[in-house]
C-alpha positions as a LaTeX table, in Angstrom:
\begin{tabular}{lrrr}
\hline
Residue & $x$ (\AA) & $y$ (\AA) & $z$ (\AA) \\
\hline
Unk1 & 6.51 & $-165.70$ & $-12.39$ \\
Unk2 & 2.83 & $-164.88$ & $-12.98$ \\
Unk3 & 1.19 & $-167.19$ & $-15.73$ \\
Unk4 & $-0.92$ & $-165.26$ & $-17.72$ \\
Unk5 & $-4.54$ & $-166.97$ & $-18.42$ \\
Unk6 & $-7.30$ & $-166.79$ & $-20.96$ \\
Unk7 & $-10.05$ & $-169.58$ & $-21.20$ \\
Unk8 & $-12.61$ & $-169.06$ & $-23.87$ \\
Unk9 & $-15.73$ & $-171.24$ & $-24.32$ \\
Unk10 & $-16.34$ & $-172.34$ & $-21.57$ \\
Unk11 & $-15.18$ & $-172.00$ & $-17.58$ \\
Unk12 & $-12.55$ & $-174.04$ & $-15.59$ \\
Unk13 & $-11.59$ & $-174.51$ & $-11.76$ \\
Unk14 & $-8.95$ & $-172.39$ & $-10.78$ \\
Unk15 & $-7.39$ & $-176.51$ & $-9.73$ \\
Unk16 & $-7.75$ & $-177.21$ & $-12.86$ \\
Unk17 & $-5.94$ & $-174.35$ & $-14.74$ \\
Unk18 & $-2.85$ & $-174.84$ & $-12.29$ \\
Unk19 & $-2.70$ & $-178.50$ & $-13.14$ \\
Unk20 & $-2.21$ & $-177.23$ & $-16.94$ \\
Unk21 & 0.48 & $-174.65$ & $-15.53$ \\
Unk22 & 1.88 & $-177.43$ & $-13.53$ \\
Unk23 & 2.10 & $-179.80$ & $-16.91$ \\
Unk24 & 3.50 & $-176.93$ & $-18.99$ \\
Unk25 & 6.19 & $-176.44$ & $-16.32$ \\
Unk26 & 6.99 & $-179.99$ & $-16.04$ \\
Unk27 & 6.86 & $-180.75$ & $-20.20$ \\
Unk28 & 8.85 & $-177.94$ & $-21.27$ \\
Unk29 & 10.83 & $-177.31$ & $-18.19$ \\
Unk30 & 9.68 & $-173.65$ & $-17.19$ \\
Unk31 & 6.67 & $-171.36$ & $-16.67$ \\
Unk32 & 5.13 & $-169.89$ & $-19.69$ \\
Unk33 & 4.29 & $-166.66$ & $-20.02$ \\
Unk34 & 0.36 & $-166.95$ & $-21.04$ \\
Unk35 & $-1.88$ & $-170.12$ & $-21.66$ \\
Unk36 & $-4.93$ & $-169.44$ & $-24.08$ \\
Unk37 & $-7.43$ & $-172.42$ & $-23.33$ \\
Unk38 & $-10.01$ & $-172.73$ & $-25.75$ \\
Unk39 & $-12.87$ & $-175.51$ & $-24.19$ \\
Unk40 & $-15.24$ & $-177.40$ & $-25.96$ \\
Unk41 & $-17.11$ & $-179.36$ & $-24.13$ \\
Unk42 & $-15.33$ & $-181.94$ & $-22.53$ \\
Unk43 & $-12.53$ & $-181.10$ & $-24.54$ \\
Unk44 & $-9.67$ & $-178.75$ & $-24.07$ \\
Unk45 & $-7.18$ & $-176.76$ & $-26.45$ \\
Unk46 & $-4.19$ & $-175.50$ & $-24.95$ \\
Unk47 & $-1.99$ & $-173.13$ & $-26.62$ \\
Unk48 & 1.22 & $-172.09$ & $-24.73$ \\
Unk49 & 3.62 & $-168.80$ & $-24.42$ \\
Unk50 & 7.02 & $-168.62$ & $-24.06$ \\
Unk51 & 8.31 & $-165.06$ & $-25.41$ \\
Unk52 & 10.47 & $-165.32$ & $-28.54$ \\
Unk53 & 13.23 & $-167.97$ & $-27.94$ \\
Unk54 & 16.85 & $-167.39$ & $-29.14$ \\
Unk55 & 17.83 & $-168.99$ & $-32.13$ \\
Unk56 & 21.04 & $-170.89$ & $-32.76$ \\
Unk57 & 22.90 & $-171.37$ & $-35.98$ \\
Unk58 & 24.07 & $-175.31$ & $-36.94$ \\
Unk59 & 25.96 & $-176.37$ & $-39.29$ \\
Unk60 & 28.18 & $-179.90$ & $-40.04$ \\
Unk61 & 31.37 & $-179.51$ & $-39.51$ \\
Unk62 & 33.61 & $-182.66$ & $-39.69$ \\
Unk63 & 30.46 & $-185.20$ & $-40.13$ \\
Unk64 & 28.93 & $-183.32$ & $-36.81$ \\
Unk65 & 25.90 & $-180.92$ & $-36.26$ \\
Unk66 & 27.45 & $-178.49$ & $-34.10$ \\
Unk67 & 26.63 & $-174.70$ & $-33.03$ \\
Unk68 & 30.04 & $-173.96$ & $-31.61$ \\
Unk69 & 33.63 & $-175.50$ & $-31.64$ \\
Unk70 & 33.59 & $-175.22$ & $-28.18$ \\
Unk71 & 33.21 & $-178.44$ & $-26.86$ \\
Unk72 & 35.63 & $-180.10$ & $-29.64$ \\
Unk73 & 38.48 & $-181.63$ & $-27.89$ \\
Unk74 & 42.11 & $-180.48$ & $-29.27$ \\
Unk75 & 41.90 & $-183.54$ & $-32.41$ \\
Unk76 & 38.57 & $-182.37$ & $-33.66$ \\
Unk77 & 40.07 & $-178.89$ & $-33.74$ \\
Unk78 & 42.73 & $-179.42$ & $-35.63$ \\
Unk79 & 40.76 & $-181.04$ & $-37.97$ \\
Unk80 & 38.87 & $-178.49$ & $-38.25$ \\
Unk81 & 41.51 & $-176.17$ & $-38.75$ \\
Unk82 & 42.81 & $-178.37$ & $-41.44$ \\
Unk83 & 40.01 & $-178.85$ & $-43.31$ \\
Unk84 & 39.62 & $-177.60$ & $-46.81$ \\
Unk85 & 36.76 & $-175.13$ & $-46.74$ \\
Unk86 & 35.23 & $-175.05$ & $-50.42$ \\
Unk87 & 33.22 & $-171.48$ & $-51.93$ \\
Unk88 & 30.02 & $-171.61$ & $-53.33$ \\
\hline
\end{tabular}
C-alpha cells in the first residue's frame, strides 16, 4: 500500500517521514492512506487517513453492550429471547 504524503511548512528526511508511517502502522495497526504533516519548527503536526471506517450499531441487551447476539452462549440467548421488550 502506497502512503500518501503532504508536509507543509517546512521539509523532512524521507527517514523521517517513514518513521511516522512506521508509528501510524504500529499505533493503529495498518497503513493509512495519506499523512498531512504540518511542521513548525521543531515541532510536528500529524494528521492521519484511513478512508471512511464502517460503523457498528450497540446497544445493551441483558446488562451487556453488544453489536450482535452472536457470541452469546445458548443461556444468554434465551434470555434474550425471553425478555420483555418495552415500546417507546
Amino acid at each position: 500500500m502506497a502512503c500518501n504524503v503532504t508536509v507543509t511548512g517546512g521539509q523532512l528526511e524521507q527517514a523521517e517521514i517513514n518513521a511516522y508511517i512506521q508509528r501510524a502502522k504500529e499505533k493503529f495497526g495498518k497503513e493509512p492512506f495519506g499523512i498531512d504533516i504540518k511542521v513548525d519548527g521543531d515541532y510536528v503536526e500529524l494528521s492521519y487517513d484511513y478512508g471512511d471506517q464502517p460503523f457498528h450499531r450497540i446497544r445493551r441487551i441483558t446488562g451487556y453492550l453488544v453489536g450482535t447476539l452472536d457470541r452469546f452462549n445458548n443461556a444468554k440467548r434465551a434470555e434474550e429471547k425471553d425478555r420483555v421488550k418495552h415500546g417507546v
